[in-house]
C-alpha distance (Angstrom), angle and dihedral (degrees) to the residues before:
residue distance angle dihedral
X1 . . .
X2 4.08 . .
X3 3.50 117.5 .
X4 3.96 115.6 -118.3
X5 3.55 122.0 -116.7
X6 3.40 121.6 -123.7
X7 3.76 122.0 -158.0
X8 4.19 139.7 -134.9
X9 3.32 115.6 -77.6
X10 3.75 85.2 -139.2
X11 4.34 137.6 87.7
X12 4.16 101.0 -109.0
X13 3.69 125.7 153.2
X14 4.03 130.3 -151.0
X15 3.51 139.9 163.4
X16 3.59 125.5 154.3
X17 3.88 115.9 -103.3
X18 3.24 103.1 -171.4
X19 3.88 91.6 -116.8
X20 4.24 88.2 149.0
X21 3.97 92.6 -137.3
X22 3.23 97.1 121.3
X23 4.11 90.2 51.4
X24 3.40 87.1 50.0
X25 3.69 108.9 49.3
X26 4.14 109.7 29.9
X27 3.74 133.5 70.0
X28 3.80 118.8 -121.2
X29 4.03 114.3 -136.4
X30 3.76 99.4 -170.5
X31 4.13 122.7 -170.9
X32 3.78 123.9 -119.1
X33 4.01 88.2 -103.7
X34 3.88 89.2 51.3
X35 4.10 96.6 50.2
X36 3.70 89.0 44.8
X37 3.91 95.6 51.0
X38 4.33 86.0 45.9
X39 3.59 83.3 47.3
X40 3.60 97.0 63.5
X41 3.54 98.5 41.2
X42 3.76 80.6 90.2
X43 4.11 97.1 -126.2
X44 4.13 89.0 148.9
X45 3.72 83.8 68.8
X46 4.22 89.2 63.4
X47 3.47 119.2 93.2
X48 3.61 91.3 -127.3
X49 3.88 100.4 59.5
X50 3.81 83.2 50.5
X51 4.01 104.2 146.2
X52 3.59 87.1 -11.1
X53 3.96 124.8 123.4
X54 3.71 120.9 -129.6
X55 3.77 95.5 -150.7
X56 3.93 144.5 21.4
X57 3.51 141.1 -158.7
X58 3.57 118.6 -100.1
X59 3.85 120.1 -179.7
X60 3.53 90.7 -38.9
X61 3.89 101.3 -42.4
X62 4.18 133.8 88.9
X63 3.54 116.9 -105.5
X64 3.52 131.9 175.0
X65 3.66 114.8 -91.3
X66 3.64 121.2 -115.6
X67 3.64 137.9 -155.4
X68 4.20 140.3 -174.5
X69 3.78 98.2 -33.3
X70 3.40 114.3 14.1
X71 4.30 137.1 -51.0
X72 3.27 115.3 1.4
X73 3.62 90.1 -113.0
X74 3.75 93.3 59.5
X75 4.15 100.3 117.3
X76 3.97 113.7 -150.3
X77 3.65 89.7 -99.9
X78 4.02 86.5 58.6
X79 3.98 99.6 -109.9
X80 3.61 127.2 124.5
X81 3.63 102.5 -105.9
X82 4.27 86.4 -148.5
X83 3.54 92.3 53.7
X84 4.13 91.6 47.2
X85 4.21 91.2 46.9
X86 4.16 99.8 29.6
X87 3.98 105.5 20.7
X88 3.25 121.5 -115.8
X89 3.91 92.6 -68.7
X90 3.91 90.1 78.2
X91 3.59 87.7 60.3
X92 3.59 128.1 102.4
X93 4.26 116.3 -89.5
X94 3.73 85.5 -115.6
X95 3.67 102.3 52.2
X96 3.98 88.8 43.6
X97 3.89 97.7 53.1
X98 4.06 95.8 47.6
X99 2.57 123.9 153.0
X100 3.85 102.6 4.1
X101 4.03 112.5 83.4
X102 3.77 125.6 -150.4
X103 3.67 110.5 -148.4
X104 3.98 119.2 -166.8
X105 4.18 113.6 -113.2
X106 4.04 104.9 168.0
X107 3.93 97.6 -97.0
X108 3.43 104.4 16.9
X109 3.67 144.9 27.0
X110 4.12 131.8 -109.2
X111 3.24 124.9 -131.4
X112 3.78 117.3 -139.8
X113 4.00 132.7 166.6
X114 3.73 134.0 -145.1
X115 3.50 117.7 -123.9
X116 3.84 100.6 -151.7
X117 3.34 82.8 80.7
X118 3.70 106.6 104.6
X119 3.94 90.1 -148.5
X120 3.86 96.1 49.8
X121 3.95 89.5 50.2
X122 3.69 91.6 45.9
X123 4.13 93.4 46.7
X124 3.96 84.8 -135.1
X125 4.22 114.9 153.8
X126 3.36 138.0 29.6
X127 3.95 130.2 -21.6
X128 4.21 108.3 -84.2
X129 3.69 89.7 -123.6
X130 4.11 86.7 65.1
X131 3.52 79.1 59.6
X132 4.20 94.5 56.0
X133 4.02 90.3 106.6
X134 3.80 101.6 51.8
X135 3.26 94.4 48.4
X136 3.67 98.9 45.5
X137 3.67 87.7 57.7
X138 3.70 94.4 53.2
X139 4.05 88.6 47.8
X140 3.94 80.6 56.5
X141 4.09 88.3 50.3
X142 4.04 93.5 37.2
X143 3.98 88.2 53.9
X144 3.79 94.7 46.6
X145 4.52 79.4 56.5
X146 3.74 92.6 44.7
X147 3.74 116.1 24.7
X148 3.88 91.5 174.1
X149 3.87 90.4 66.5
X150 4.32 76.4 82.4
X151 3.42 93.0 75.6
X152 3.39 115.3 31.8
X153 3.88 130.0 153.3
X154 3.23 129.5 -132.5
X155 4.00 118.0 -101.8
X156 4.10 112.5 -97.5
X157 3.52 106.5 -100.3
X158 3.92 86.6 -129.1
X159 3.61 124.9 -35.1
X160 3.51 120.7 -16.5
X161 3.81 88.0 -25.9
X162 4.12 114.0 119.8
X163 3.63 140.7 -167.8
X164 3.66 128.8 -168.7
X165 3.89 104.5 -109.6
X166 4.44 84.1 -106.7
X167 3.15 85.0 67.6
X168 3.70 110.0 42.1
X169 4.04 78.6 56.6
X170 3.45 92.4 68.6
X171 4.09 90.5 48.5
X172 3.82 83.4 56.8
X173 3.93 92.4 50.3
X174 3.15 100.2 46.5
X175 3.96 93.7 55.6
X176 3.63 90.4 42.1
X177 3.41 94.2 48.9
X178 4.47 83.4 54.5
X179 3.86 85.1 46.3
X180 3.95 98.5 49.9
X181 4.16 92.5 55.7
X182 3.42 103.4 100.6
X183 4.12 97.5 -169.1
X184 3.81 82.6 89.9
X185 3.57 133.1 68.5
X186 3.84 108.9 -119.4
X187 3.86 94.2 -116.5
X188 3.45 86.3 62.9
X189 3.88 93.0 41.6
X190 3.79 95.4 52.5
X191 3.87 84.7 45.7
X192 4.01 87.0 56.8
X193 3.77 88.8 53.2
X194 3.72 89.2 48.0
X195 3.45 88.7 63.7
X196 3.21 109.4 33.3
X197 4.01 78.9 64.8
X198 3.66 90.6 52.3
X199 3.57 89.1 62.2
X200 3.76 98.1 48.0
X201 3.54 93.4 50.9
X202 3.41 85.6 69.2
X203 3.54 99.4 49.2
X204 3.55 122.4 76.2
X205 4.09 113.9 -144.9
X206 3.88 92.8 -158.3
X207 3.57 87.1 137.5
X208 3.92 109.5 -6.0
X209 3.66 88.0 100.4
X210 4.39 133.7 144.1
X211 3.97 115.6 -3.1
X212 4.15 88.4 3.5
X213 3.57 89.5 59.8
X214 4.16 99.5 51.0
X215 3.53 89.4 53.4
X216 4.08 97.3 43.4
X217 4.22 88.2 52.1
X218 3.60 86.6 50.8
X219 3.37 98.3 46.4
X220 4.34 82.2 57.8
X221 3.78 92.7 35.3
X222 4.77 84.4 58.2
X223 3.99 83.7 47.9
X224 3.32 97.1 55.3
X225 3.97 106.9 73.0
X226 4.02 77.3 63.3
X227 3.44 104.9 48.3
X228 4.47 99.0 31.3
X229 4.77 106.3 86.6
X230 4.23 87.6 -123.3
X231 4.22 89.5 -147.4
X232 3.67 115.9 57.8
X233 3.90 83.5 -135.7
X234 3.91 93.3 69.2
X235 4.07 86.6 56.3
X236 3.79 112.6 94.0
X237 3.55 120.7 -114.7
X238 3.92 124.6 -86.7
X239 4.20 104.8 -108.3
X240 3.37 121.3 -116.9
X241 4.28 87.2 -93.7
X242 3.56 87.0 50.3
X243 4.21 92.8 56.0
X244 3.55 88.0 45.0
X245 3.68 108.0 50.7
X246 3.90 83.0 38.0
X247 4.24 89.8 62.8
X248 4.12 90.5 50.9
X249 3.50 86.5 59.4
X250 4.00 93.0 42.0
X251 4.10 82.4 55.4
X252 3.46 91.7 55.2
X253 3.63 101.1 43.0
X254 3.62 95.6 48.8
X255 3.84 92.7 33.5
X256 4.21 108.2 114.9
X257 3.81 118.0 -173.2
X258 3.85 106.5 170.1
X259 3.61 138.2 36.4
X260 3.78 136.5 41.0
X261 3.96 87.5 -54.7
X262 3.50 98.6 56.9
X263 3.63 128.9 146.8
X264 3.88 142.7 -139.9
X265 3.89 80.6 -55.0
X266 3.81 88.8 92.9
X267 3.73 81.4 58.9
X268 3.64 91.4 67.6
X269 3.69 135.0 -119.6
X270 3.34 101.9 -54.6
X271 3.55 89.9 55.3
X272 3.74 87.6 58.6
X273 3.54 99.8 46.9
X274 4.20 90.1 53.0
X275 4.09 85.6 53.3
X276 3.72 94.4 45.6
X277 3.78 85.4 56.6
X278 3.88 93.0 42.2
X279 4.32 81.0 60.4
X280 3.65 89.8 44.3
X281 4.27 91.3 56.6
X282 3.85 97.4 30.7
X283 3.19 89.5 -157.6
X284 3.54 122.7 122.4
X285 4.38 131.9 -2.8
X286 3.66 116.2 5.0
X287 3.40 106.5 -116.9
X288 4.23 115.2 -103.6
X289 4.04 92.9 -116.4
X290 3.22 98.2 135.4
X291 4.35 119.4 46.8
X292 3.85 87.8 -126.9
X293 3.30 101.7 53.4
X294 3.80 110.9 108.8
X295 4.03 126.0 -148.0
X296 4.13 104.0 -74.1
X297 3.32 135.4 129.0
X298 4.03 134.0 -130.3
X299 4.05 88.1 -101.3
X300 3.60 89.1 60.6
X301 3.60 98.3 52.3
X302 3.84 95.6 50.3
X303 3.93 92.0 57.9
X304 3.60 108.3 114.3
X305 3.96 107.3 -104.1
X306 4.07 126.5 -144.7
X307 3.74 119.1 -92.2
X308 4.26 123.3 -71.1
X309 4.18 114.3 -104.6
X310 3.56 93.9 -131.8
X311 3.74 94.1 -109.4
X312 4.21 76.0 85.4
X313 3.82 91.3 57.2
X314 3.75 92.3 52.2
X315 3.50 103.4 51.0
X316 3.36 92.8 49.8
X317 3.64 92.4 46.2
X318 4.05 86.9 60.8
X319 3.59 85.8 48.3
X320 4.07 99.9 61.7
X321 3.37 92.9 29.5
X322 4.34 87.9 59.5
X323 3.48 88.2 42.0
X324 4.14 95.3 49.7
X325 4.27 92.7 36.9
X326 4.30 83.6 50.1
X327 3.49 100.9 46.5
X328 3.63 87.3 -131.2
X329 3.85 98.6 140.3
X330 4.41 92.1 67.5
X331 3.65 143.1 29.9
X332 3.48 120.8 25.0
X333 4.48 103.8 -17.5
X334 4.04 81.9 55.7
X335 4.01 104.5 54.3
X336 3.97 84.4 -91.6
X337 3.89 105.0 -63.7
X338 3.68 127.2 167.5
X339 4.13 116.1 -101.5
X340 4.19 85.6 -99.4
X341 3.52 99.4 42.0
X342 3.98 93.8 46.7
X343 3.36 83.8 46.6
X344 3.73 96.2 56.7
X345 3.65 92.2 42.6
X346 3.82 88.3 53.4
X347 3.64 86.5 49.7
X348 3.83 90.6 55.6
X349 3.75 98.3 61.2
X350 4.41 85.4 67.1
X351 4.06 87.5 75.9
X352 3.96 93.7 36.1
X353 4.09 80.5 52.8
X354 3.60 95.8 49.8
X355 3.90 97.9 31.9
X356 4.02 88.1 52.5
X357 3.92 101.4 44.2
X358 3.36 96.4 55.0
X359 4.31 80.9 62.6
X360 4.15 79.4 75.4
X361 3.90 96.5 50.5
X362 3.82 82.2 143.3
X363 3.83 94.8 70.3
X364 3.98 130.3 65.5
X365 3.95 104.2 -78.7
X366 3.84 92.5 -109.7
X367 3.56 92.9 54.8
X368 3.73 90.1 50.8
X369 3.57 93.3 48.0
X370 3.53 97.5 43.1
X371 4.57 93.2 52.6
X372 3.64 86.8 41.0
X373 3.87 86.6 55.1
X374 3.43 92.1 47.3
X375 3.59 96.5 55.0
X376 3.86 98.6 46.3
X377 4.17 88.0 48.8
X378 3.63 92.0 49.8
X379 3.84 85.6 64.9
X380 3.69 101.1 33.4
X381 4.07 111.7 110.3
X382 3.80 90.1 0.6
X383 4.01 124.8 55.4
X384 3.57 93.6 99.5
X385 3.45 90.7 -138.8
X386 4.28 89.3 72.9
X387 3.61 86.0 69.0
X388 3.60 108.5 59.8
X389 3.97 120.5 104.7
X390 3.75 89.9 -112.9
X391 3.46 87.3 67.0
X392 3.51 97.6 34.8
X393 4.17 84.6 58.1
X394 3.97 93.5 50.0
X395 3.68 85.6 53.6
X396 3.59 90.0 52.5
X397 4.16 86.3 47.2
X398 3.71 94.7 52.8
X399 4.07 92.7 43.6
X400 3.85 89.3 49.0
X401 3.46 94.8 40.9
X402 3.83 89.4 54.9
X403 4.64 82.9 -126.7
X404 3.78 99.8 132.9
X405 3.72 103.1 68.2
X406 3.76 84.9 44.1
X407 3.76 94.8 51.4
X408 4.00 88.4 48.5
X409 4.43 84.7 54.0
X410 3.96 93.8 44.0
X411 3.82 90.3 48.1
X412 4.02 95.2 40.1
X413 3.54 95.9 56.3
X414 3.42 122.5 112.1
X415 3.84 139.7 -147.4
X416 3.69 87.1 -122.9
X417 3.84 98.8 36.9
X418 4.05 128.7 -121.9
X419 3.77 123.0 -32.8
């Protein structure tokens, strides 16, 4: 029986616009059914694909092929010449689902959205729920690929320590609920949601469970007016371990390796070992691994910048809100983190944002904000490198340590203070 699909609990707009970024910057694994059915839609026959292969190897799996600019699909006006012959149902499954995500939750799936999409960032198209019947349909098709996605459990809450996926909901409403006031700035949210994890870590939920547990997180959720500095100012700095763990992260988040917007990386490795030490000093140029990133150096970027127009706060309120209502920030969409640690690692993308638009102090802040969000999402739950257990420890540092709601204060200041 398909599982339904429920959707965000927040206003977002998409349509596609045909903008060809996504053709142009991601790698397309494609399934043995999927390279047969492109097979025999008799391309080799074109004078185009002429000596040309439709697919490649990648680590095991076929991909579509690529050439100068993008998938080899990509027609010079920057359509997909199989969606403009066959429709978009003789694509592949991962070119028709982008840039919605369907996360896993027991009974039902998530929806979640990628902000590298220029359209999802910019809130331009149609209201997702207009959406509801394409992407049931490719819930249907992403079931038939991975069967197990049926019965799926619910991320540990840290450790060995479990939930039943009911309650794990009401986790995820009560730090959407912190996330949606607006009488806050959302440093200062995030920081609330910071702690309010702080506090639950120490709890244990062994049998605080349904109707108990609404009222205990909002018991913590009235405290924490009291207990959370309201100006970023009155937060103490982030120490000197703090800044530096905090710029291996910024080098992964901004870090791009394939596509038309690639980095140093087509430099080599050497290339990317002398930039990860450039983010270890701080000191000097930024290294150029991302294609957007303009000539500035680390001083630059630590300048305090002029205040957000609240068009700033609002797009990134849609942004932690999708990523809370998805479930993208743990389990299996976030490299397999607990619901705290995703959490925290979700957290840690508000100071990459705010570190990495003021790079683009030439353009209107919104615009700044909104590419800088775009690169740090495009990593988020899927540069490899975000994974490993050296990153997983200097997660564990900064949470221990108590950094991460100080990083999210240092970088939310403003030249002209809070609002």
């Amino acid at each position: 029986m398909p599982l339904p699909v429920r959707t965000l609990p927040v206003v977002q707009n998409w349509d596609c616009h045909n903008c060809g970024s996504c053709c142009r910057e991601y790698l397309v694994h494609v399934t043995d059914e999927e390279k047969k059915r492109i097979e025999e839609q008799g391309w080799s026959k074109e004078p185009e694909f002429a000596g040309k292969s439709l697919f490649r190897r990648v680590k095991g799996r076929w991909a579509l092929n690529d050439q100068e600019g993008g998938c080899i699909f990509l027609d010079e006006r920057g359509w997909c010449r199989i969606h403009s012959r066959f429709g978009p149902e003789g694509k592949p499954l991962a070119c028709r689902v982008y840039p919605f995500l369907l996360v896993p939750a027991g009974n039902h799936w998530k929806i979640g959205l990628r902000f590298a999409c220029p359209s999802v960032t910019g809130d331009i198209g149609r209201p997702i729920r207009d959406h509801l019947a394409d992407v049931r349909h490719y819930a249907d098709l992403l079931l038939r690929q991975t069967p197990e996605a049926e019965h799926s459990e619910p991320p540990p809450l840290q450790g060995r320590q479990r939930v039943a996926w009911d309650d794990l909901q009401r986790f995820v409403d009560a730090l959407g609920r912190i996330i949606a006031r607006g009488d806050d700035r959302i440093e200062r949210r995030l920081r609330k949601c910071l702690a309010l994890a702080t506090l639950c870590r120490e709890a244990r939920f062994d049998t605080v469970r349904g109707k108990r547990l609404e009222e205990f997180l909002a018991i913590l959720d009235g405290a924490l007016d009291g207990e959370v500095a309201e100006r970023p100012e009155d937060v103490p700095a982030p120490s000197w371990i703090g800044r530096l763990l905090f710029r291996q992260w910024l080098a992964l988040y901004i870090r791009k390796d394939t596509g038309q917007n690639a980095g140093i990386a087509r430099r080599g490795r050497l290339a990317l070992l002398a930039a990860a030490v450039r983010f270890v000093r701080g000191r000097g140029q930024v290294p150029a691994v991302h294609g957007w990133l303009p000539n500035v150096t680390f001083e630059q970027l630590e300048q305090i910048p002029p205040p957000w127009p609240s068009s700033c706060e609002q797009l990134l309120e849609r942004y932690y809100l999708t990523k809370l209502y998805s479930m993208q920030f743990a389990g299996p969409t976030n490299f397999w983190l607990g619901f705290w640690d995703g959490l925290e690692s979700l957290a840690l993308t508000f100071p990459a944002i705010a570190w990495l638009s003021r790079a683009f102090s030439d353009r209107a802040a919104h615009e700044a904000v909104s590419l800088a969000l775009r690169i740090v999402d495009d990593s988020f739950g899927y540069h490899p490198l975000l994974g490993t257990a050296r990153q997983r420890l200097s997660l564990r540092i900064l949470s221990f340590r108590g950094e991460i709601p100080r990083l999210i204060a240092w970088y939310g200041r403003t030249a002209a203070g809070t609002r």
